[in-house]
C-alpha positions as CSV (number, residue, x, y, z in Angstrom):
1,X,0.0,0.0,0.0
2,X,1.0,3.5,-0.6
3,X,2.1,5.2,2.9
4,X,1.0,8.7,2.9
5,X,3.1,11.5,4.7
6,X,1.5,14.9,3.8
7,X,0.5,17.0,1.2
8,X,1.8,20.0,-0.6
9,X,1.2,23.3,0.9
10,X,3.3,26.3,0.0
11,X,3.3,28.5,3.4
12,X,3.9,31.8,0.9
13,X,0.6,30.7,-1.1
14,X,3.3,30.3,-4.5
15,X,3.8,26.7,-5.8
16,X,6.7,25.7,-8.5
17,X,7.8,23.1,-10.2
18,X,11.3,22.7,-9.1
19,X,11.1,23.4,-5.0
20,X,8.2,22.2,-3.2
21,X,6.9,22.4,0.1
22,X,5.1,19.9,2.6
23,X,3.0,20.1,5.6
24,X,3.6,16.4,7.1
25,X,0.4,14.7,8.5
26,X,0.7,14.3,12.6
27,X,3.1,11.4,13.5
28,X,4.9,11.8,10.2
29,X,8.5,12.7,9.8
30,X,11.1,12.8,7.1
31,X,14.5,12.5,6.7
32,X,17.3,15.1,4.7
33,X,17.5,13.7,1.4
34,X,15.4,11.2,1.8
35,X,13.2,10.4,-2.1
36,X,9.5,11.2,-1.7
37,X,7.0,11.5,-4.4
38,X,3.5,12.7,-5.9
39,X,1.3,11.2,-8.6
40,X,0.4,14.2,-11.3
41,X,-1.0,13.9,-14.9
42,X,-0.7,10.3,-14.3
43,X,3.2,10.3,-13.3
44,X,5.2,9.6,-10.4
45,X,6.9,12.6,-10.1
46,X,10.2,12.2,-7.1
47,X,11.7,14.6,-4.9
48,X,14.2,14.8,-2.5
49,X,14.0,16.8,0.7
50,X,16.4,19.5,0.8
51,X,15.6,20.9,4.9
52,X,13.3,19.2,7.5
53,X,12.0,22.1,9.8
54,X,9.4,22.3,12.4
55,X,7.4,25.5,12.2
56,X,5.7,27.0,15.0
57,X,3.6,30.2,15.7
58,X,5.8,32.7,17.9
59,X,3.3,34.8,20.2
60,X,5.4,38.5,21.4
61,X,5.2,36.8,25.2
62,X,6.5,33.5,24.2
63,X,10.4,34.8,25.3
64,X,9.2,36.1,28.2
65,X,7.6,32.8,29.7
66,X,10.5,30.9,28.2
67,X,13.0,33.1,30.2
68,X,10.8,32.8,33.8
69,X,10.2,29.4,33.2
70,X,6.9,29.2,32.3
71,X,6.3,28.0,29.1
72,X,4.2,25.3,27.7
73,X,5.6,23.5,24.7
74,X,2.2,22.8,23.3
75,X,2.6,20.4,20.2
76,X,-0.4,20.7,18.9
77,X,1.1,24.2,17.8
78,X,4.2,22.6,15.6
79,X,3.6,21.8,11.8
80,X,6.3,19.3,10.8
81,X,7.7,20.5,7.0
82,X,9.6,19.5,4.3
83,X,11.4,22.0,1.6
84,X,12.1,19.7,-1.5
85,X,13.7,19.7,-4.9
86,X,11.8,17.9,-7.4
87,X,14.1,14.9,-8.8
88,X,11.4,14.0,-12.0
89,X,9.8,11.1,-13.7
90,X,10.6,8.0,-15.1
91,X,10.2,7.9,-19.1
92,X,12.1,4.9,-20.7
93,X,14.7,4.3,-18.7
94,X,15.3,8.2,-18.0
95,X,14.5,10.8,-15.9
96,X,12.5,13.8,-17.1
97,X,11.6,17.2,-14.9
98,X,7.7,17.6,-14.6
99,X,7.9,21.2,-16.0
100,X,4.5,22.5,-14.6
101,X,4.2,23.8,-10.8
102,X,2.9,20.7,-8.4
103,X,-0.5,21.9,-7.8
104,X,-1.8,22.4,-3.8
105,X,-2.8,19.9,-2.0
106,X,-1.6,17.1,-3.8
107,X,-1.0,14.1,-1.1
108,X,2.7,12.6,-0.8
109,X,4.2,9.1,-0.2
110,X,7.2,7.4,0.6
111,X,8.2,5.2,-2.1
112,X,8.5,1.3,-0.6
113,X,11.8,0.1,-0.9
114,X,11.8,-1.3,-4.4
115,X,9.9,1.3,-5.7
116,X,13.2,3.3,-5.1
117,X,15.2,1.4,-5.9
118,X,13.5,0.8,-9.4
119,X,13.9,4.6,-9.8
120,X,17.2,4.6,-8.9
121,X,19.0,1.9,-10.6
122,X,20.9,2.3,-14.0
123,X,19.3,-0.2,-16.7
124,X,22.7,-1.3,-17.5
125,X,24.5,-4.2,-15.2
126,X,24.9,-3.0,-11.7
127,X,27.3,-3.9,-8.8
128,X,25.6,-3.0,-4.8
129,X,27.7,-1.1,-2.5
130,X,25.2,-0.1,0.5
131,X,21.6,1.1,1.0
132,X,19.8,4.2,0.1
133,X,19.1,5.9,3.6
134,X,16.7,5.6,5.4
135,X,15.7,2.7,3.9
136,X,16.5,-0.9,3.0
137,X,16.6,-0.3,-0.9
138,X,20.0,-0.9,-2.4
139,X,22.1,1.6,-3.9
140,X,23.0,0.3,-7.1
141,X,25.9,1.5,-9.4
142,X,25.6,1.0,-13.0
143,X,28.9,-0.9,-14.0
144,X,29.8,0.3,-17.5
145,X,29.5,3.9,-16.3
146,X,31.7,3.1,-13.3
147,X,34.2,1.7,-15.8
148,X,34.3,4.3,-18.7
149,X,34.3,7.2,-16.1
150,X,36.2,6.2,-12.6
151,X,35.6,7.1,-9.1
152,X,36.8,9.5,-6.5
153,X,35.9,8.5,-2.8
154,X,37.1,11.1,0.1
155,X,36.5,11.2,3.8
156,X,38.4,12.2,7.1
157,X,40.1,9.4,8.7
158,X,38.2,6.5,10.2
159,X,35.6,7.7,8.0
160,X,34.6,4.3,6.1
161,X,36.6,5.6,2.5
162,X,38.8,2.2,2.0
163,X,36.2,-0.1,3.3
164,X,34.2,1.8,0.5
165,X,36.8,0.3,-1.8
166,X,37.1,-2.6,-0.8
167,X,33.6,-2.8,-0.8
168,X,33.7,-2.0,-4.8
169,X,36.4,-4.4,-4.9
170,X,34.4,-7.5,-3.2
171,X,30.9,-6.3,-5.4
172,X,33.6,-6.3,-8.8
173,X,34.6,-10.2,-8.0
174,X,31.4,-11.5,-6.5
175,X,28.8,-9.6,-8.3
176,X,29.6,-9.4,-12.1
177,X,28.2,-12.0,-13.9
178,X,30.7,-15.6,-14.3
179,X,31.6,-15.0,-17.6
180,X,32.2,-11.5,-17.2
181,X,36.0,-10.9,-16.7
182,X,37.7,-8.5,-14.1
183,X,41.1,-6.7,-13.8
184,X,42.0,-4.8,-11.2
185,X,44.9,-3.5,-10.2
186,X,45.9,-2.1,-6.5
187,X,48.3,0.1,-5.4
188,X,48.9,-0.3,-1.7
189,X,51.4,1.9,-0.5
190,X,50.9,0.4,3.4
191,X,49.2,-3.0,3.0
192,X,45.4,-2.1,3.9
193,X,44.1,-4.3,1.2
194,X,45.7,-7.7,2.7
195,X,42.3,-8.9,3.2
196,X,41.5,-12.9,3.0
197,X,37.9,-12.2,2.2
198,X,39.4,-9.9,-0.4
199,X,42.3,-12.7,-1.9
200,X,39.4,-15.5,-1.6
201,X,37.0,-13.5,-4.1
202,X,39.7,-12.7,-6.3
203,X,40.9,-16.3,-6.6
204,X,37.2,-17.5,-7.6
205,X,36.3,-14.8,-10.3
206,X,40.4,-15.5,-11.9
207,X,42.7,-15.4,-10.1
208,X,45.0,-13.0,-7.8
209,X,48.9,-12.1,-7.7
210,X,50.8,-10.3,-4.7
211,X,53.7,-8.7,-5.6
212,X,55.8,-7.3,-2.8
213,X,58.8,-4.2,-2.6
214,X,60.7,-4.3,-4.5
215,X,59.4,-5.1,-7.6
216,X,60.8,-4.5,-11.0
217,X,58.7,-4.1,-14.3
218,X,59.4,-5.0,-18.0
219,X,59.2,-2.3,-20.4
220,X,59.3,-3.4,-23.6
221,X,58.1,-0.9,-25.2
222,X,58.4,0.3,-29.3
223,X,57.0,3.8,-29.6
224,X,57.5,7.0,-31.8
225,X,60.3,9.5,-31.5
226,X,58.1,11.9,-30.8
227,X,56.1,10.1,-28.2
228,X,59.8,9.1,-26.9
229,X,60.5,13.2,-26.4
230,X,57.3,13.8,-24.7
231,X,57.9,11.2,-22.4
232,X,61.6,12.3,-21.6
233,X,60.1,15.9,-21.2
234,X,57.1,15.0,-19.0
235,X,59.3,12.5,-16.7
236,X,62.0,15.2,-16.2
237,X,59.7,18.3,-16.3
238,X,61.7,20.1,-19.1
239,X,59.7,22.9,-21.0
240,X,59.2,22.8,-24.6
241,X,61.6,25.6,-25.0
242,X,64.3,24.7,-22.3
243,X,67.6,23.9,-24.0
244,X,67.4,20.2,-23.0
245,X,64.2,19.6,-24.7
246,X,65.2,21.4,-28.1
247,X,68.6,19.5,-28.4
248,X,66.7,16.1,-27.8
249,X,64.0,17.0,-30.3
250,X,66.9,17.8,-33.2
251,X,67.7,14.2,-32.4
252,X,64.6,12.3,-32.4
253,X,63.6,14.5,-34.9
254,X,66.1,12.5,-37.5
255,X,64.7,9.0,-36.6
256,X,61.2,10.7,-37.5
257,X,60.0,7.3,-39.3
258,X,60.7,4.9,-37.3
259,X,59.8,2.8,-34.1
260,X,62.3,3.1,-31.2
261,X,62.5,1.6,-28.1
262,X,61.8,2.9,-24.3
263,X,64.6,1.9,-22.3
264,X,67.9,3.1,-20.7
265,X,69.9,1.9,-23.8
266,X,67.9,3.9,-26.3
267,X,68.1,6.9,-24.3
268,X,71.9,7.0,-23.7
269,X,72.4,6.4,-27.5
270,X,70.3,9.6,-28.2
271,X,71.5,11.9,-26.2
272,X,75.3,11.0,-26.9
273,X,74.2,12.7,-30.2
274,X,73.4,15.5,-28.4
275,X,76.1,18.5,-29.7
276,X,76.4,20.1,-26.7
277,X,78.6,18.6,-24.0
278,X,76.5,20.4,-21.3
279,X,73.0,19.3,-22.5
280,X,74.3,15.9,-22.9
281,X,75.9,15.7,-19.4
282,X,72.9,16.7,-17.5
283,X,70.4,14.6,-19.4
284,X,72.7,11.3,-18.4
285,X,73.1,12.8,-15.3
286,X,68.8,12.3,-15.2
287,X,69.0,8.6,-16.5
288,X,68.1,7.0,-13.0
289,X,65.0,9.5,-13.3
290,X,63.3,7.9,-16.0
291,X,64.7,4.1,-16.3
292,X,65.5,3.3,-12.5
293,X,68.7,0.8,-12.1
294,X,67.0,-2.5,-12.3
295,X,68.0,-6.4,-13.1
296,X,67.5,-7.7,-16.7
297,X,64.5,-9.4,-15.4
298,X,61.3,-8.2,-14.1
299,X,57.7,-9.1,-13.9
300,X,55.6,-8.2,-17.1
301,X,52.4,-6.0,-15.3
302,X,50.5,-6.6,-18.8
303,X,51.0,-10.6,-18.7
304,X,50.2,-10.2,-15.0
305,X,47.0,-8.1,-15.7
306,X,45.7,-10.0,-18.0
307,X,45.9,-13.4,-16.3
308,X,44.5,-12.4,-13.2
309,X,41.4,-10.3,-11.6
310,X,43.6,-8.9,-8.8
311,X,46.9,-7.8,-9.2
312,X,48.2,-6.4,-5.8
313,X,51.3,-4.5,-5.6
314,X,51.7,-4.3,-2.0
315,X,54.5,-1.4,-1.4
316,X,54.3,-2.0,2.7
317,X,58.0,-3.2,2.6
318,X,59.7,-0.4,0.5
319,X,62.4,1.5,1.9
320,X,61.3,5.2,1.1
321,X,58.4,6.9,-1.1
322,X,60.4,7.5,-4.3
323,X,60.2,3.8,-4.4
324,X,56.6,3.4,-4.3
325,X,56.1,6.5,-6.8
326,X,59.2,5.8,-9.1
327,X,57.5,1.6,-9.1
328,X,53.6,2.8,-9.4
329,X,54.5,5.4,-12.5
330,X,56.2,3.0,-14.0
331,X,53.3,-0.1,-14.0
332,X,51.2,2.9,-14.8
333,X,52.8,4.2,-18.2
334,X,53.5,0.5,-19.3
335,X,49.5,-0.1,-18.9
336,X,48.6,3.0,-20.0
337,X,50.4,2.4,-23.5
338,X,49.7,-1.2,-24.0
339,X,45.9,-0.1,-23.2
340,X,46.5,2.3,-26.4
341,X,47.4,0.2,-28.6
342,X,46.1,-3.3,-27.5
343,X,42.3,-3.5,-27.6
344,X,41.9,-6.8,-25.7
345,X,43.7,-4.6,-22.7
346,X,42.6,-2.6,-19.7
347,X,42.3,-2.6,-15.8
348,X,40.9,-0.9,-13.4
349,X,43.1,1.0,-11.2
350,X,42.3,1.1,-7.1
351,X,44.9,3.9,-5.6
352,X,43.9,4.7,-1.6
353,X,45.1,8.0,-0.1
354,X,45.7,9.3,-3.6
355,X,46.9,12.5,-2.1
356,X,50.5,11.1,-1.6
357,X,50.6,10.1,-5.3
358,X,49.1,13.3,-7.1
359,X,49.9,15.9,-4.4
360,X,49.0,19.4,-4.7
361,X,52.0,21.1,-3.5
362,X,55.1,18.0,-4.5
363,X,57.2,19.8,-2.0
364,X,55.0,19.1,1.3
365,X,54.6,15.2,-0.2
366,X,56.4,12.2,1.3
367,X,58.6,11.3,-1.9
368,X,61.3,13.5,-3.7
369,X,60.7,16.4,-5.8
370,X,61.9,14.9,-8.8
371,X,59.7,11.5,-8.3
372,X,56.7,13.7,-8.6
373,X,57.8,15.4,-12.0
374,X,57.7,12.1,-13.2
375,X,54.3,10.8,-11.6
376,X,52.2,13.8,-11.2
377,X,51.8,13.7,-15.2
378,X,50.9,10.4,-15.3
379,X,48.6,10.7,-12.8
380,X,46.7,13.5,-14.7
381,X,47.1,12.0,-18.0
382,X,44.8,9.2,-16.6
383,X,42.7,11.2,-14.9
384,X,41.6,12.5,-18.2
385,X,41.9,10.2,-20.6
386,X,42.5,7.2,-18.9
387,X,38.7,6.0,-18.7
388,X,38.3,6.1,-22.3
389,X,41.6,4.5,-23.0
390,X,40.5,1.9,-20.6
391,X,42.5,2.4,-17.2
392,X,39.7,4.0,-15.5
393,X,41.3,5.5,-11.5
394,X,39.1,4.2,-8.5
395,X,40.8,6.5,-5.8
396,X,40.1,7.3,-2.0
397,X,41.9,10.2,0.0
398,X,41.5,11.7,3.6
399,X,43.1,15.1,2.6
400,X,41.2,16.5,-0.9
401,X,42.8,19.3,-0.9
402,X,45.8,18.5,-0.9
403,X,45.1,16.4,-4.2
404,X,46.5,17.6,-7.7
405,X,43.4,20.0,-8.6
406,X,43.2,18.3,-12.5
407,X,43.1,15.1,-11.2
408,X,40.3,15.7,-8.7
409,X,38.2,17.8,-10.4
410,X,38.2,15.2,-13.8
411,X,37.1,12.2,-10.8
412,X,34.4,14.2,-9.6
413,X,32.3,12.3,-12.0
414,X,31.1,9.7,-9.9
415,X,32.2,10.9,-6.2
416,X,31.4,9.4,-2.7
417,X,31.6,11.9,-0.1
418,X,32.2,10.7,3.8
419,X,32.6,13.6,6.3
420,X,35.4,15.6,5.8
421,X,37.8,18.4,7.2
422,X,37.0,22.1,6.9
423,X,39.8,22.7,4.8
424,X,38.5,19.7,2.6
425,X,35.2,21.1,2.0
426,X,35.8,24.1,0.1
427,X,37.3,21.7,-2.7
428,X,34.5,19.3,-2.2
429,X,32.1,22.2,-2.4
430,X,34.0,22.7,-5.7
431,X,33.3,19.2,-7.3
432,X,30.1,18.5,-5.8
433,X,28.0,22.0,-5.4
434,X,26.6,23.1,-2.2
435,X,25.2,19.9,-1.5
436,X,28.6,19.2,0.0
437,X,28.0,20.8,3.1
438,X,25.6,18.0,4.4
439,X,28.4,15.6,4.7
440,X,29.2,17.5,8.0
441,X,26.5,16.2,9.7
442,X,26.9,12.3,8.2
443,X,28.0,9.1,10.8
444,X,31.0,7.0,10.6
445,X,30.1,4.6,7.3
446,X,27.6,6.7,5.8
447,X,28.2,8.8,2.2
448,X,26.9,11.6,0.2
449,X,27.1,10.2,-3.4
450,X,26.4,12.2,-6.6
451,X,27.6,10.8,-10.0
452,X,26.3,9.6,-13.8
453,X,26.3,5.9,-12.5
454,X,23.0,6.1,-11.3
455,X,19.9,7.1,-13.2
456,X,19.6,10.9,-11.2
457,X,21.9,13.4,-10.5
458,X,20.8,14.5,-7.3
459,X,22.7,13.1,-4.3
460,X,22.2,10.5,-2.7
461,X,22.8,9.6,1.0
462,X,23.8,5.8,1.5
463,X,24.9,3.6,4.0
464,X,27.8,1.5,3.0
465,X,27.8,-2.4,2.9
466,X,30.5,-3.9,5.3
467,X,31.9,-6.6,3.2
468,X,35.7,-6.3,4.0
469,X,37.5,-4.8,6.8
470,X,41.6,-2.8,6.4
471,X,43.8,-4.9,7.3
472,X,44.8,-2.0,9.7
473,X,41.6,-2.2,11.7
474,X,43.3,-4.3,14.3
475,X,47.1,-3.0,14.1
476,X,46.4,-0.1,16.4
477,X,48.6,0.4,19.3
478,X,46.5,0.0,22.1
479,X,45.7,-3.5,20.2
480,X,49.5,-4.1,20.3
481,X,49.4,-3.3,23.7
482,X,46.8,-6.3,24.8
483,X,48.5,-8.8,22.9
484,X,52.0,-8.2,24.8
């Protein structure tokens, strides 16, 4: 049955089509942001409420008997409302505004779980990550849309951000259909994602690979002279018109035809054809830069990808953060270009506290300046065009600000919200509108999300699904403490 919980009754006598206001029946109350909806012209039109306020009648003595203790609450004086925004209709699969005002009067219901769910949900295949609060109807995200555009997932410490993940991780493995396969890779710079359930789920849906610091990585790579100079240029942060860079572009420029490879060979070779001794010094003086010293052999992070649904490169054992950035960039660009020109390749790439990989300011980061010339523009090069190229980013960070501004705006897509720091919000506020400042007022586990991966655009608040813990959540030290 349909549960009524008001009707609509404009207090100013106006009544629109895009804000609309409720007078709740006795008994009845509503949530922020929870879905409602009216039946008009014979459609379900939706809204969302925006503010939840009780109004009451204020009488010129009502301060006065408040102050001397005297006052009577009197209920019978407080009108329960609702302010809402209206969210639309359902019309083949999309929503479309109802463009006329919602007339007075007209009663509202909750939708029942399904009913909302139903509404929400992306036709396309979907993976569950939590419920739609207040209710019990899951929050669905459509699959190819989380795939072709990425995600950004941000919250204060202790906030529920990598369980979010490795909720999405768990929902990728167990929920996709059997025939459907999965590759992810994981960046973990400190081990959080050393979770059985996590290893079990990966095994079943094809297989997982932990690789542990240090690790090495093929790079057998033939590519264009030209794309050779802008990779030199971008890894070592030379301008287009610095000396450096003209000097190697006369070079390449002479092999203009033909396919050359990436590695430390090719580069000495070119730039001992450099005519100026200076140019050339400096530039070898860079090698370790671009190709760190490595063994002949390493692991092959395509072969790797591609034979398993998990590939976890678990950094918790290196000795200093230019290893973990100098290591990630490098499985990044070899991914990102097989990805190019293979198209039987791609994975999806999980990176938590992202903020230490793309930082804002490199010099307040924990690696080197010169590790984040080289990584900072591979990071925004696939925060643009890395969902189309497939290599879609699935990041979390505590700190938003202090994340590379290109690279978190271009996530903002498909963003999950958890509460944040002040100094986070004004960014947030940025990506997500004004929206963003509700996710001050959200519990431990619970998210604001707003993105193209389910059927509205409106946020939604949700409640995230549990289905994997950190492996930090029992390292603390008091922990420590009780098992001495």
């Amino acid at each position: 049955m349909k549960k009524a919980v008001g009707r609509v009754l404009s207090s100013s006598g106006e009544y629109h089509w895009d804000r609309v206001e409720i007078t709740l029946y006795k008994n009845e109350r509503v949530y922020r942001g929870e879905y409602l909806y009216v039946e008009v012209d014979g459609k379900r039109v939706f809204l969302q409420v925006e503010i939840n306020p009780i109004k009451r009648p204020t009488s010129s003595y009502d301060e006065k008997l408040t102050r001397d203790g005297l006052v009577n609450r009197d209920e019978e004086r407080e009108v329960w409302k609702a302010s809402c925004w209206q969210v639309g209709y359902e019309e083949d699969g999309t929503i479309q505004p109802y463009l006329f005002p919602i007339p007075p009067l007209c009663e509202v219901y909750r939708p029942e779980p399904r009913e909302l769910e139903n509404f929400l949900t992306p036709l396309e295949p979907s993976i569950t990550v939590g419920r739609i609060y207040p209710t019990d109807a899951p929050l669905k995200l459509g699959l190819k849309t989380l795939v072709r555009q990425g995600l950004l997932d941000c919250g204060g410490e202790g906030t529920g951000k990598t369980t979010l993940l490795l909720t999405i991780l768990m929902a990728l493995m167990e929920q996709t259909p059997r025939d459907q396969p999965i590759h992810v890779m994981v960046i973990d710079w400190d081990g959080e994602f050393n979770v059985p359930e996590l290893v079990d789920a990966a095994k079943k849906k094809g297989g997982y690979l932990r690789l542990e610091a240090p690790m090495r990585f093929k790079k057998e790579l033939k590519i264009t002279p030209k794309e050779f100079y802008e990779r030199v240029r971008r890894y070592l942060g030379l301008a287009p018109n610095s000396r450096e860079a003209r000097k190697l572009n006369a070079v390449l420029m002479r092999m203009r035809d033909q396919a050359i490879d990436w590695n430390r060979e090719t580069y000495l070779n070119l730039i001992s054809q450099i005519d100026d001794p200076a140019v050339e010094s400096k530039l070898r003086e860079q090698v370790d830069i671009i190709f760190p010293p490595q063994s002949e052999e390493g692991w092959d992070i395509r072969e790797l990808v591609q034979e398993n649904a998990l590939v976890h490169l678990d950094f918790s054992n290196a000795e200093n953060w230019d290893e973990i950035i100098l290591t990630s960039r490098d499985a990044l660009d070899i991914c990102y270009h097989e990805a190019r020109t293979n198209p039987r390749f791609g994975v999806i790439v999980v990176i938590d506290e992202v903020h230490n990989f793309a930082p804002q300011n490199i010099y307040e980061a924990p690696a080197s300046k010169e590790a984040y010339e080289s990584m900072v523009p591979v990071m925004k090069l696939l925060a643009t065009t890395g969902p189309r190229n497939k290599i879609p980013l699935f990041v979390a960070t505590q700190r938003l600000s202090e994340v590379e501004k290109v690279v978190s705006t271009q996530m903002g897509q498909n963003i999950f919200a958890f509460r944040v720091e002040d100094i986070d919000l004004e960014r947030l506020r940025g990506i997500m509108g004004d929206i963003a400042s509700a996710v001050r007022m959200l519990p431990r586990g619970h998210a604001l999300f707003k993105g193209h991966a389910v059927k509205v655009r409106t946020p939604i608040i949700s409640v995230i699904d549990k289905l994997a813990e950190p492996a930090s959540v029992h390292k603390d030290l008091l922990s420590a403490w009780r098992r001495g």
